[in-house]
C-alpha positions in Angstrom: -26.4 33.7 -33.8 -28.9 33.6 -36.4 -32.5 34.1 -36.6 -34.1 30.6 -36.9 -38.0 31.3 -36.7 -40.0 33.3 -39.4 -43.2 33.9 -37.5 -46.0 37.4 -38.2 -44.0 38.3 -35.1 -40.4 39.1 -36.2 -37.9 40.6 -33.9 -37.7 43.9 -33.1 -34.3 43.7 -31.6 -32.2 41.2 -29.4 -31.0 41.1 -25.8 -27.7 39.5 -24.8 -26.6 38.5 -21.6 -23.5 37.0 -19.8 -23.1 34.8 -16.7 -19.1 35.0 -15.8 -17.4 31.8 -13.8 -14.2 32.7 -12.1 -11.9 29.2 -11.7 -11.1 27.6 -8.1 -7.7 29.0 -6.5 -7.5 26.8 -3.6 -7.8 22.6 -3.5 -11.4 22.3 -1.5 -13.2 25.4 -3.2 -15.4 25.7 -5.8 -16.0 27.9 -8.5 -17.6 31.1 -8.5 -20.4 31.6 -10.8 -22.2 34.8 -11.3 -26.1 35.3 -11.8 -27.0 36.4 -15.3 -26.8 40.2 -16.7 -27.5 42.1 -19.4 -24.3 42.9 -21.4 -26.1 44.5 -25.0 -29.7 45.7 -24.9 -31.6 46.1 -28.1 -29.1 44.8 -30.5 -30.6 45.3 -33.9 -28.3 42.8 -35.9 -27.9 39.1 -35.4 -23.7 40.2 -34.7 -22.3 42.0 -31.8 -18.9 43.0 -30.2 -18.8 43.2 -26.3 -16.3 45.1 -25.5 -16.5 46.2 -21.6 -16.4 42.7 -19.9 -13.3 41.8 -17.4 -10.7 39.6 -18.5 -9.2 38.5 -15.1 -9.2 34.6 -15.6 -12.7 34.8 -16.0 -14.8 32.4 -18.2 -17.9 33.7 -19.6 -21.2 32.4 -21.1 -23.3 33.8 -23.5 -27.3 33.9 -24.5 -29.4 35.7 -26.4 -33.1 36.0 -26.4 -35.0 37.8 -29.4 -37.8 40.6 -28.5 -40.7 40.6 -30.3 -44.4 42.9 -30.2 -45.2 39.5 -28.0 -42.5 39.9 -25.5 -39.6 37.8 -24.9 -38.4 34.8 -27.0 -36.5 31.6 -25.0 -32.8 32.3 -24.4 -30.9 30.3 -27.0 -28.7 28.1 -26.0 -25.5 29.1 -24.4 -22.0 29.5 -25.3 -18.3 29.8 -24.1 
């Protein structure tokens, strides 16, 4: 992601968070979504690795919100 407003209120750090779907297995069900958690709090760089998510046919989405002396940004938009 990158750091798209320049305002007297620059970040202090970022916040990530995930929301996991796990696919349908049977004809009439649906998929199971998650609520959205923290995964990386106080990031200080506009990269990160996560590294201690599951990987058991799930799909997850990503978005990040910047943290300012104002409080929280809007979560960017989100990503697969």
């Amino acid at each position: 992601w990158s750091s798209t407003q320049v305002t007297n209120s620059e970040p202090i750090f970022y916040v990530i968070e995930a929301q996991w779907t796990l696919p349908k297995t049977g004809i009439n069900q649906e998929d199971t979504v998650s609520k959205w958690g923290f995964v990386k709090e106080e990031v200080s760089h506009t990269k990160a690795i996560i590294r201690n998510i599951q990987r058991d046919n799930r799909w997850y989405t990503f978005r990040v919100a910047a943290v300012t002396r104002l409080g929280y940004s809007s979560f960017s938009t989100t990503t697969k």
